[in-house]
C-alpha positions in Angstrom: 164.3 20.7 219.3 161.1 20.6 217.8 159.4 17.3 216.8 158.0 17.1 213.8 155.8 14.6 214.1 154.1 16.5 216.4 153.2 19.3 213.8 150.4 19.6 212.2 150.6 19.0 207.9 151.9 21.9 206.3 149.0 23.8 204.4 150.8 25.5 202.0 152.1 24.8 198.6 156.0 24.8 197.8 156.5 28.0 195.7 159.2 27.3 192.4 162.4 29.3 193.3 165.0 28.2 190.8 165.1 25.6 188.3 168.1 22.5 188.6 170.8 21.8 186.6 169.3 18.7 185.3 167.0 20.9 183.5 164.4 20.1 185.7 162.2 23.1 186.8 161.6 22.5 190.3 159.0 19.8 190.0 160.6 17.6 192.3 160.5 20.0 195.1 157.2 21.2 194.2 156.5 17.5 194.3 158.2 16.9 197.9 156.3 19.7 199.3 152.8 18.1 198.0 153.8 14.7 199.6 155.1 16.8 202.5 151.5 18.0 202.9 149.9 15.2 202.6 152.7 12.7 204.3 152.0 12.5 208.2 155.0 14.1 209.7 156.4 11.4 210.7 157.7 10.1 207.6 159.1 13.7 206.6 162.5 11.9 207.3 162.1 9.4 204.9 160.6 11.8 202.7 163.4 14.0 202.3 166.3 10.9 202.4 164.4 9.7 199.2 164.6 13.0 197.3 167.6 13.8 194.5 168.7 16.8 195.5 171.4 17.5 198.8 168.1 18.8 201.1 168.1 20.4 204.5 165.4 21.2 206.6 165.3 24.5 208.6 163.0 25.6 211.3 162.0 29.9 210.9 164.6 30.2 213.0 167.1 29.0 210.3 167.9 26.0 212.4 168.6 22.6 210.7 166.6 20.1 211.6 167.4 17.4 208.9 169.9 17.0 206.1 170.2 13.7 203.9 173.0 12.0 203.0 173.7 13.9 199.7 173.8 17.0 201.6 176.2 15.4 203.9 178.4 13.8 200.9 178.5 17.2 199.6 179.7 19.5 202.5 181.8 16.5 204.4 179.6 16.9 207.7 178.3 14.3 209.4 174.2 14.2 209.8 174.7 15.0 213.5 177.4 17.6 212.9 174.5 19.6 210.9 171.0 18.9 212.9 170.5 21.1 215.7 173.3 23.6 213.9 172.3 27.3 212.9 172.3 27.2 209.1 175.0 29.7 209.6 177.9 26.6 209.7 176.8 26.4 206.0 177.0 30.2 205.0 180.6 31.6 203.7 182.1 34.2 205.9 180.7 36.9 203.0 177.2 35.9 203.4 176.9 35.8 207.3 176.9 39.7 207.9 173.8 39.5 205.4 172.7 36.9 207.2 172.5 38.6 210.3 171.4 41.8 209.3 168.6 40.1 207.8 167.5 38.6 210.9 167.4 41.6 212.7 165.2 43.6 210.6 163.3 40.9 209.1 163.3 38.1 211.6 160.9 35.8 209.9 162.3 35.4 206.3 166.3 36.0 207.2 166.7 32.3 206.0 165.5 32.7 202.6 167.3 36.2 201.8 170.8 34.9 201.8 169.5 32.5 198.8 169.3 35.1 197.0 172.6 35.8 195.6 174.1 34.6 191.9 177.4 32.9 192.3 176.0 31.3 195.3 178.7 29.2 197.7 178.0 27.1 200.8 180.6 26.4 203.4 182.2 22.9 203.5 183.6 21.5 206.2 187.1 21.3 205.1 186.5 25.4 204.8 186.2 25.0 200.9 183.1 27.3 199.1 181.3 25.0 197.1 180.0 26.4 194.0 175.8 25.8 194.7 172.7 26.5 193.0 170.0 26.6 195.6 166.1 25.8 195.2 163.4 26.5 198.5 160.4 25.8 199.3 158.3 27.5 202.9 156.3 25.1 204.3 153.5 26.9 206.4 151.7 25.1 209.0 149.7 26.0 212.1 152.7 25.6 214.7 155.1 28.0 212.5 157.3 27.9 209.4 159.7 25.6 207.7 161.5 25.7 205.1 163.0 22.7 202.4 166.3 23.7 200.9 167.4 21.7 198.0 171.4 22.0 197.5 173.1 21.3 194.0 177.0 21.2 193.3 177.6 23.5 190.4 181.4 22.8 190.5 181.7 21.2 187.2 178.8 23.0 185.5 180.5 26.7 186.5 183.7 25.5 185.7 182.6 24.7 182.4 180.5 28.2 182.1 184.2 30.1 182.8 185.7 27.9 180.3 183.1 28.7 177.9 183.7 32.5 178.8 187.2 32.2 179.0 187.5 30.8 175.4 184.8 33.1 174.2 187.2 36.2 175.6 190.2 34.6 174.0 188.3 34.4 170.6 187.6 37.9 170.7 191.4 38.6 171.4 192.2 36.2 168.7 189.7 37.2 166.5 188.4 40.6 167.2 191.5 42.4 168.4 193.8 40.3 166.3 196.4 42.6 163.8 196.7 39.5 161.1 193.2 40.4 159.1 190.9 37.5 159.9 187.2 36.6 157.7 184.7 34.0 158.5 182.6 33.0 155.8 179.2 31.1 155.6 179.0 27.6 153.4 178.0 30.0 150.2 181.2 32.1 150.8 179.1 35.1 152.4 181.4 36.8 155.1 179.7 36.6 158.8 182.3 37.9 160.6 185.1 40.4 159.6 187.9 41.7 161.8 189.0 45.4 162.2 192.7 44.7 160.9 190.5 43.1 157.7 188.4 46.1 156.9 191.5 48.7 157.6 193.7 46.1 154.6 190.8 46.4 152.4 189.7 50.0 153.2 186.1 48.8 153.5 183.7 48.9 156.9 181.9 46.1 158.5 179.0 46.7 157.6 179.9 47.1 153.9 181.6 43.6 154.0 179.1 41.4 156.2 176.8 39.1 154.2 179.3 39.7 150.8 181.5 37.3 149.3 185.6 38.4 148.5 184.4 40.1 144.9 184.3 43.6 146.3 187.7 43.9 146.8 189.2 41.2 144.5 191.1 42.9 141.7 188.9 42.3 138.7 191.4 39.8 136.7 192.0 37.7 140.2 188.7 37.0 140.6 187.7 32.9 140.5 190.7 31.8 142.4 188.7 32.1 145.5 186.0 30.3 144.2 187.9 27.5 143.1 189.5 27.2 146.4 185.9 27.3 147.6 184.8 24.3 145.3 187.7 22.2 146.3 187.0 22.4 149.7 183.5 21.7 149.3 184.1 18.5 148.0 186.8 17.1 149.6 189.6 18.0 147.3 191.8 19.5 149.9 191.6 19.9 153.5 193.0 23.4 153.6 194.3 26.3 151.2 196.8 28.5 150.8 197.2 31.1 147.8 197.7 34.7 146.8 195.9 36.9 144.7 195.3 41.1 144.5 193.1 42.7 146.2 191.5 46.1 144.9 191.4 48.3 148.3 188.0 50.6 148.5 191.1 53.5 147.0 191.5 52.0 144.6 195.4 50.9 145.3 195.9 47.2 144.3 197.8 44.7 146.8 199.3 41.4 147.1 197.8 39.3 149.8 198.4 35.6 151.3 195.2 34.1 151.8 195.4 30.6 154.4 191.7 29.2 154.2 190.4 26.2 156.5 186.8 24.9 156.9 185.1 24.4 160.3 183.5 21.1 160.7 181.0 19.8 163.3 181.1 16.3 164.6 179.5 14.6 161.6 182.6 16.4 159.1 179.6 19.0 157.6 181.1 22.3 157.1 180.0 24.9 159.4 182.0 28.4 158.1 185.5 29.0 157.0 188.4 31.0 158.6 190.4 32.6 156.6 193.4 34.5 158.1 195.4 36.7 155.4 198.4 38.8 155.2 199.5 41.7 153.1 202.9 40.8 151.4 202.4 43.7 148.7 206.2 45.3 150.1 207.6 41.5 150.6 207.0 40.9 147.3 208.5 43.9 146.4 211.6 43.2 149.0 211.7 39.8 146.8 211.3 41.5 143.1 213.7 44.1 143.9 216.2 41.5 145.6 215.3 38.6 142.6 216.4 42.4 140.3 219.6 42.8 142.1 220.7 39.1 142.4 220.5 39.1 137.9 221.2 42.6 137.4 224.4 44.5 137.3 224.1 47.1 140.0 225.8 50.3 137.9 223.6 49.8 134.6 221.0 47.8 135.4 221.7 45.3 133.0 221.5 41.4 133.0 224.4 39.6 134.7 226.3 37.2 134.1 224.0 34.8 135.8 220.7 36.1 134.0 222.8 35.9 130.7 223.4 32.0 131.3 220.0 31.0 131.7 218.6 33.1 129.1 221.1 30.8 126.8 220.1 28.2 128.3 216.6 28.4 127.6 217.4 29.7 123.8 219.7 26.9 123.2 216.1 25.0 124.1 214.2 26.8 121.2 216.9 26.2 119.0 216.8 22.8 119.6 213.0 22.6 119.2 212.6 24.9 116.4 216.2 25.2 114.2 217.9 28.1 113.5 221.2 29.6 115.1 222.4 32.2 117.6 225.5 34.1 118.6 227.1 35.4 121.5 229.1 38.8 121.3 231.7 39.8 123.8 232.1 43.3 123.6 235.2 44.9 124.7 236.2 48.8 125.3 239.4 49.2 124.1 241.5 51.7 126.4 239.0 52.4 129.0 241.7 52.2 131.4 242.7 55.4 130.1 239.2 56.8 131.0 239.8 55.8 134.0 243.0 57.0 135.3 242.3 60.6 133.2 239.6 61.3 134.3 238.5 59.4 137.2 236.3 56.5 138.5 233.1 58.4 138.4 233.1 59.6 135.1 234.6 55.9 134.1 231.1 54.5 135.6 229.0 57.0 134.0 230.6 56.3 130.6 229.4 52.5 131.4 226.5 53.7 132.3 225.9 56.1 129.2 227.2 53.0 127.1 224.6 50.6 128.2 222.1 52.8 127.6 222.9 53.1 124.3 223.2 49.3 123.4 219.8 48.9 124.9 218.4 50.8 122.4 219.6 48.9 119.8 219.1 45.5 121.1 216.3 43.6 119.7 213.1 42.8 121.6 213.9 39.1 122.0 218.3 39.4 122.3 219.6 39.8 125.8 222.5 42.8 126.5 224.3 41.7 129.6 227.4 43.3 131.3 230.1 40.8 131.9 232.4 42.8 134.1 234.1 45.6 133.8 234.4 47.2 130.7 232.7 44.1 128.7 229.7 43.3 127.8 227.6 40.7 126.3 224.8 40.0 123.4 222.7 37.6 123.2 221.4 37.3 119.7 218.4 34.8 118.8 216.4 34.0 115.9 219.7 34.6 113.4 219.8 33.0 109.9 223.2 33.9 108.4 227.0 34.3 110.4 226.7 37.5 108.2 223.2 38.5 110.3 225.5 38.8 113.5 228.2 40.6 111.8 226.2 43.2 110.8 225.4 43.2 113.9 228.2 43.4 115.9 229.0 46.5 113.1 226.3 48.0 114.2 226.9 48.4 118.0 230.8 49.2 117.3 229.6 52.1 115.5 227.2 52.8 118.5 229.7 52.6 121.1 231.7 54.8 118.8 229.7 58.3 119.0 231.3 60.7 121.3 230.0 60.8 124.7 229.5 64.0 127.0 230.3 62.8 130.4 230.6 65.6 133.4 231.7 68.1 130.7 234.4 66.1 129.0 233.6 65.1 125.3 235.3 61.7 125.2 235.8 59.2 122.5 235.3 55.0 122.9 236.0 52.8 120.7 235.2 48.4 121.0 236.0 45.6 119.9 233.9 42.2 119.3 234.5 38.9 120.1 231.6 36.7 117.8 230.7 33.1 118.1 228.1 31.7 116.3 226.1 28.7 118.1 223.2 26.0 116.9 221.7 22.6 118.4 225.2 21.3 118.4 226.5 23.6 121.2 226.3 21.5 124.4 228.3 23.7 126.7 227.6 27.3 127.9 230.9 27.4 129.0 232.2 26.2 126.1 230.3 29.6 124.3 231.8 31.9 126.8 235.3 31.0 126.4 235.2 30.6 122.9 233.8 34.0 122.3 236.6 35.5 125.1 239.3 33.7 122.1 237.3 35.6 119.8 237.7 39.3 121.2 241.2 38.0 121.9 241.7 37.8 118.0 240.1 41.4 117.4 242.1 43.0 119.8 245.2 41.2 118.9 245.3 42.3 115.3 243.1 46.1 114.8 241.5 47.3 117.4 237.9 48.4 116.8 236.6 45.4 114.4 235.1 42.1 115.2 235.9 38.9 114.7 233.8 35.7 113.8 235.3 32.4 116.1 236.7 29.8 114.5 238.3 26.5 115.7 242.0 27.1 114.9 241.0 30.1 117.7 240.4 27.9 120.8 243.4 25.7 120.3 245.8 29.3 120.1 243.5 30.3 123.4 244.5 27.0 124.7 247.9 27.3 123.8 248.4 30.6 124.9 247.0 29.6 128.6 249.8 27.0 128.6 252.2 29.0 128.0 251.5 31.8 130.6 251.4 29.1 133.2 254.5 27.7 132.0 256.3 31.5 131.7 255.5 31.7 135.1 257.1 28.6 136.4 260.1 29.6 134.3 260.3 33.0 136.1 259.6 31.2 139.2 262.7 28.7 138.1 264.9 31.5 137.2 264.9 30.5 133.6 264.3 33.6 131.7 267.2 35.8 131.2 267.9 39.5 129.6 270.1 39.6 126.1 271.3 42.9 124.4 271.4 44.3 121.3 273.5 46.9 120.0 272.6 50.2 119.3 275.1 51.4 116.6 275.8 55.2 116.0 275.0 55.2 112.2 277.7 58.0 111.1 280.7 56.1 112.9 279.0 52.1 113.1 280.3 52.3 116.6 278.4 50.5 119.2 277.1 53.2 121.9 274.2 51.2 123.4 272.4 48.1 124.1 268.4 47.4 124.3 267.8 45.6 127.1 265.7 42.3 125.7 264.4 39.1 127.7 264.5 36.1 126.3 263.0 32.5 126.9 264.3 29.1 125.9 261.6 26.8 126.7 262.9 23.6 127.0 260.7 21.7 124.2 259.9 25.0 122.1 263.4 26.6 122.0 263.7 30.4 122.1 260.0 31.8 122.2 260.2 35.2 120.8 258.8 38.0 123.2 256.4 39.0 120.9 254.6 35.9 121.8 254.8 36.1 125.6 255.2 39.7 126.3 251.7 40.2 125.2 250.6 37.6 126.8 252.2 38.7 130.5 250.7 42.0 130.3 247.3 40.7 130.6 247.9 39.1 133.7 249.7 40.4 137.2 253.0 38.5 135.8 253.8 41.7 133.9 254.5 43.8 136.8 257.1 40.9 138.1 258.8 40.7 134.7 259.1 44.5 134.2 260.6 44.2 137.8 263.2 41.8 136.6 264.4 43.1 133.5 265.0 46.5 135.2 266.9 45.1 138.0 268.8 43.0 135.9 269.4 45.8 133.2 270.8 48.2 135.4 273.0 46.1 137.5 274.5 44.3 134.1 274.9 48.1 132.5 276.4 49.0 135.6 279.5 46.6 135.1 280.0 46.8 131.1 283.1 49.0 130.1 284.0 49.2 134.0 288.1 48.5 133.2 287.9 50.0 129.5 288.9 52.9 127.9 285.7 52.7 125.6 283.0 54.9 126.0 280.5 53.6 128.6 277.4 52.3 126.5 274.1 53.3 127.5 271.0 50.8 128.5 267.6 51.0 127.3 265.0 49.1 129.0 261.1 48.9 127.8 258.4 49.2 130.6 254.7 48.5 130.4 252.0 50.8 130.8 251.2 49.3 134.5 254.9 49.4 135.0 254.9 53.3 133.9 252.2 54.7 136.0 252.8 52.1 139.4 253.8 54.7 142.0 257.1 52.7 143.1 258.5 53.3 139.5 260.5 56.3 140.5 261.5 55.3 144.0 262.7 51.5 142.6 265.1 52.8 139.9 266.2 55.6 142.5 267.4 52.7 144.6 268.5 50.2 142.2 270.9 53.5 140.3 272.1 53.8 143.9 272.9 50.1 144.5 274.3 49.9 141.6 276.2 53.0 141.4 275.1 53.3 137.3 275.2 57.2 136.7 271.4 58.4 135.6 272.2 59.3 132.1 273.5 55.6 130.8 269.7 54.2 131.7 267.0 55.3 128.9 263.6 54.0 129.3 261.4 52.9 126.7 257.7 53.5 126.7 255.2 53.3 123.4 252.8 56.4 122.2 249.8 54.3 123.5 251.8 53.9 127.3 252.2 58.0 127.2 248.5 59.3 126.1 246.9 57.1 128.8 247.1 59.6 131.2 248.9 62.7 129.5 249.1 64.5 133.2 250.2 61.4 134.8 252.9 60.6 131.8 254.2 64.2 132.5 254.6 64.2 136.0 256.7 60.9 135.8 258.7 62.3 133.2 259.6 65.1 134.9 260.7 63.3 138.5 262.9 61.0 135.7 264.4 64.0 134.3 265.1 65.0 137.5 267.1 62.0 138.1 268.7 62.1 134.9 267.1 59.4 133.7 266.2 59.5 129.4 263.2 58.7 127.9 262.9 57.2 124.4 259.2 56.9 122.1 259.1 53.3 120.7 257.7 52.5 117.3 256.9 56.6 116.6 254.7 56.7 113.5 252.5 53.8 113.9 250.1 55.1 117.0 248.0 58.3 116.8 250.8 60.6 117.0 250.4 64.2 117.8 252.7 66.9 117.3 250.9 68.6 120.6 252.0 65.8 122.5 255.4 64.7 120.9 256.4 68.5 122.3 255.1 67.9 125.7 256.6 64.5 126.4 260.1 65.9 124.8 262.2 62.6 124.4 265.5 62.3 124.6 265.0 59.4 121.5 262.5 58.7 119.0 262.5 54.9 117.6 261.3 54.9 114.6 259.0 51.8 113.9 260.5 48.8 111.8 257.5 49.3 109.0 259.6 52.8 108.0 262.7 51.0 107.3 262.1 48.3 105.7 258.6 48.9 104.1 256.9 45.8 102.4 257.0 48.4 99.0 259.5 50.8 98.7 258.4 54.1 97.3 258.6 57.6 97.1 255.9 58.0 99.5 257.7 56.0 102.3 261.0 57.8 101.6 258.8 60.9 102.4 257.2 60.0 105.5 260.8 58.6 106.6 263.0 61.5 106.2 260.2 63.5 107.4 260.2 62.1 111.1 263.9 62.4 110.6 263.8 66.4 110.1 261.7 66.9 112.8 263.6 65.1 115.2 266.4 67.2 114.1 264.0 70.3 114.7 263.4 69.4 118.2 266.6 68.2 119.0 265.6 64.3 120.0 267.7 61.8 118.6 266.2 59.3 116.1 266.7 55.6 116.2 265.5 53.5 113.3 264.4 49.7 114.4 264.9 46.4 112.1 268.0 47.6 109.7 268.6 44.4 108.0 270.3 45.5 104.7 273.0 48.0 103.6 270.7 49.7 101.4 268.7 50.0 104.3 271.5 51.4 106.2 272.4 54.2 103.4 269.1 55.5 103.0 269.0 56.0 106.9 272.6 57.7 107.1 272.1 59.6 104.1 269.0 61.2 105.6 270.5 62.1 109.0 269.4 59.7 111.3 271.5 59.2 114.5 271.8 56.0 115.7 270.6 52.4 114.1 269.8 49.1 115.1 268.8 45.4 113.5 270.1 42.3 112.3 272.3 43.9 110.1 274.5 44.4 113.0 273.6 42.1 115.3 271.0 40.3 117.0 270.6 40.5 120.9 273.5 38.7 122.8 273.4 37.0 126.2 275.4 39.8 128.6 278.5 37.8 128.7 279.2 39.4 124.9 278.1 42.9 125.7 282.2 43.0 127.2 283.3 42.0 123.6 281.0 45.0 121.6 281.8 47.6 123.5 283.4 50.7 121.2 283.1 47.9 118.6 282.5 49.3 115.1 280.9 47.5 112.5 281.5 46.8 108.9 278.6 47.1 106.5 
């Protein structure tokens, strides 16, 4: 090994390779290699111990000749593990081909080539590459060449480089590439940065949005809430924002957008830029409006529901109570729209809805509300009223709306409503209350002539009341077995022999007494208890009619027995009295059902199919209270009863006079002409009973006879012939 004390000083200067991480620029090398020239050799040891840098000293042969002890520190080698070494222990496995090929064709400066690469590494002694950054300096002198290495770990500083790359390639992904549209604005506002999914939501390029604020593209009434967002983050208000406004795309198509805004601060809090991030929620809004729509609207006629209707009372019993005045509710009801329905069909029953609402909605005022209320009701809202008369003329108004024919999938059909009314102030603390008391309304107009409104009053909730009672207290007695069937005698007015008993049921309600079935009748037909009752009394009926006159030599009486309209048309009708005739071994032509003109015209083709399985059974049919529905010759031929009952209002008129007589003997005659038997209702008086006689009619019944008996006095009428 060559001493170096021995060589002469080194007559060159150190030549700046590559500045240190320090920021130093190589002065302290350059600085070594002047005391290197001007040190005697002898102390070069010392020289390059005392410098700040991990330092080697090579020969030209690349052979080390001294390393310090931050050279050593860095690589793990011991100072005698290195000196005497080819610098080739220190070069990675990729740099040592270079290495050699380097000394082969360039003998004299193969050392300082393989410094040469970025991303430089030196070998460690635990086999680790050592991230380096590596500064040299020739030293000529006359004996040869040497050369200072100066060795810094760039672990931590090219760590930090990736880190810095790494996030700066993830900000481009987040940023750049992102598909939420992204904006970063200057302090003033001024956009410095826009993102492709931001120009392709606005329709606007880059270069048309850089160095802009959001007016551009801000619809024109929407513009300022940006601002303001801008001033309250400016000073402090907030700490973020969140808000929506319209955007006018470069098309000119307007959208809803959800703008999130947050500053970026340095270290002392001063705002740098804002990020804003925003989303385009133009068909989520829509999704919302039309789902918002849907949830308050009825789905067939677009109208309020019942929900919408409540708050919008809600919020106009509010006026009234700020600013006086009085409102009403109107429950409108379409009277036999069942019949639409089972005529003519769902479909065309919707579209009459339909065509209905349509035409209330153009009569409704600007500030009223039309809601549908199910089914075939609906409901008004009326505001701003002055007088109860106001929201009769009102109601008089849509009834005669409603009443216009319609032209529904080429049938021309009539409709006709009623109207339930209640009138409302400050007072009213109940919506509830409103609703049912306008339901006890319509209940009134319905129960008296159909087509008219009427106004609420008090006396009308405690009869709604009452009536609720007593429908849950007729069911418990049907459930209890407490209703029973009584029969009254159907006389044959030439001979006043008994040839037939109507089938009646009767109630004796333990605190009331006997409640007439006019006043529970009705009220079982608006509920499902109708069908169970009708059940009943013809089971009971048939089985009862089935004994009377069994060991007599009287003539068998016959049984009529009344059936409701849902009774009529339910599907099991036929089969049930099939099997209960059978079970009860009654012949056919001793039962005689009872239906009303109304029960029959509901569904004219359904009526006549029924009537004719009945008549194939044997089975009679009688038309209760002829004369007071809207009879039709047409139809009286079709439906061909075996019995026409004339109506009660005939016989005993409330004024007798020669125009009653008329219209009497009249349905009389044509009975005769069509060969059906007439039966006049409610005799009560001999005179009563002459007249009938003396104008033909066949058979009679009424108090005047008797009234209905329980079925264990049927036995005793039978053939029995009355006195008058």
């Amino acid at each position: 090994m060559t001493d170096l004390s021995e060589r002469p000083r080194a007559t060159s200067r150190i030549r700046e390779t590559r500045s240190a991480r320090d920021g130093s620029d190589g002065a302290s090398l350059e600085g070594a290699s002047a005391t290197f020239r001007s040190a005697h050799p002898s102390s070069w040891n010392g020289l390059l111990e005392a410098l700040p840098e991990a330092t080697a000293l090579l020969d030209g042969l690349g052979v080390v000749h001294y390393v310090n002890g931050l050279l050593t520190e860095l690589t793990g080698y011991e100072q005698h593990e290195l000196i005497g070494q080819d610098v080739q222990i220190l070069v990675p496995e990729h740099l040592r081909e270079r290495l050699v090929r380097a000394r082969r064709e360039r003998p004299h400066t193969a050392v300082a080539s393989i410094w040469n690469y970025e991303d430089l590494t030196i070998l460690g002694r635990n086999g680790e590459n050592i991230p380096v950054e590596v500064s040299r300096s020739p030293l000529a002198v006359e004996e040869g060449s040497w050369v200072i290495v100066a060795i810094r770990d760039v672990s931590t500083h090219r760590a930090n480089e990736q880190a810095r790359a790494d996030a700066e390639l993830r900000f481009r992904v987040a940023f750049e590439n992102n598909m939420a549209p992204m904006t970063f604005a200057d302090a003033n506002d001024r956009i410095i940065a826009v993102n492709d999914a931001m120009c392709e939501m606005v329709g606007f390029t880059k270069e048309e949005l850089l160095g802009c604020d959001s007016t551009p593209f801000t619809y024109p009434d929407d513009v300022g809430i940006t601002e303001s967002t801008h001033q309250r983050l400016i000073s402090g208000e907030v700490e973020q924002e969140r808000y929506i406004k319209r955007y006018l795309r470069k098309d000119g198509r307007v959208i809803d957008v959800e703008v999130s805004r947050s500053p970026a601060r340095d270290a002392d809090g001063k705002i740098l830029y804002f990020v804003f991030s925003e989303r385009d929620i133009t068909e989520e809004r829509a999704l919302a409006a039309q789902l918002s729509h849907q949830a308050l609207h009825d789905p067939l006629t677009g109208l309020a529901n019942r929900a919408l209707f409540e708050d919008r009372l809600g919020h106009a019993h509010g006026r009234v109570v700020r600013q006086g005045g009085i409102g009403a509710v109107l429950l409108i009801d379409l009277d036999d729209f069942k019949g639409v329905n089972d005529t003519h069909g769902h479909f065309v029953g919707d579209q009459l809805l339909t065509a209905i609402a349509n035409r209330l909605e153009l009569v409704t005022r600007t500030a009223d509300t039309l809601c549908r209320f199910g089914g075939d009701e609906f409901l008004y809202l009326a505001e701003g009223l002055v007088s109860v008369e106001e929201a009769e003329v009102l109601a008089q108004r849509l009834i005669r709306v409603i009443a216009e024919p319609y032209n529904i999938a080429g049938f021309l059909i009539e409709q006709r409503a009623s109207i339930g009314i209640v009138i409302w102030d400050s007072a009213c603390t109940s919506f509830s209350e409103t609703i049912q008391n306008v339901d006890a309304a319509l209940y009134e107009a319905k129960r008296n002539v159909r087509g008219h409104h009427v106004v609420f009053t008090p006396t009308m909730h405690q009869n709604a009341v009452s009536r609720f009672s007593l429908v849950q207290e007729l069911r418990q007695a049907f459930n209890a077995g407490d209703l029973v069937m009584h029969y009254q005698p159907i006389a044959d007015l030439t001979t006043s022999e008994v040839v037939g008993f109507e089938a009646l049921m009767r109630w004796n309600h333990p605190e009331r007494g006997w409640v007439p079935p006019r006043d529970f009748i009705p009220l079982a037909e608006q509920s499902d208890l109708i069908v169970e009752l009708g059940s009943f009394a013809l089971r009971e009926s048939i089985r009862e009619a089935s004994k009377w006159a069994e060991d007599s030599s009287s003539r068998r009486p016959y049984v009529t027995v009344n059936l409701s309209a849902r009774q009529f048309l339910d599907p099991g009708l036929v089969p049930t009295i099939k099997r209960l005739l059978r079970e009860s071994s009654l012949r056919p032509e001793f039962l005689i059902l009872e239906i009303t003109e109304s029960v029959a015209l509901i569904d004219i083709d359904e009526t006549m199919t029924v009537l004719e399985h009945l008549g194939n059974l044997g089975v009679g049919i009688a038309l209760d209270d002829f004369g007071t529905g809207f009879s039709s010759l047409s139809y009286l031929a079709r439906l061909n009863p075996r019995i026409i009952k004339i109506d009660q209002s005939f016989v005993r008129p409330v004024d007798d006079s020669l125009r009653n007589d008329t219209l009497l003997e009249t349905i009389i005659s044509m009975g005769q002409k069509l060969d059906m038997t007439t039966l006049a209702e409610g005799i009560e008086t001999e005179p009563q009973f002459s007249r009938l006689r003396r104008l033909g009619c066949e058979l009679g019944q009424g108090y005047l006879f008797s009234a209905a008996v329980p079925n264990d006095q049927v036995e005793a009428m039978v053939g029995q012939v009355f006195t008058t």
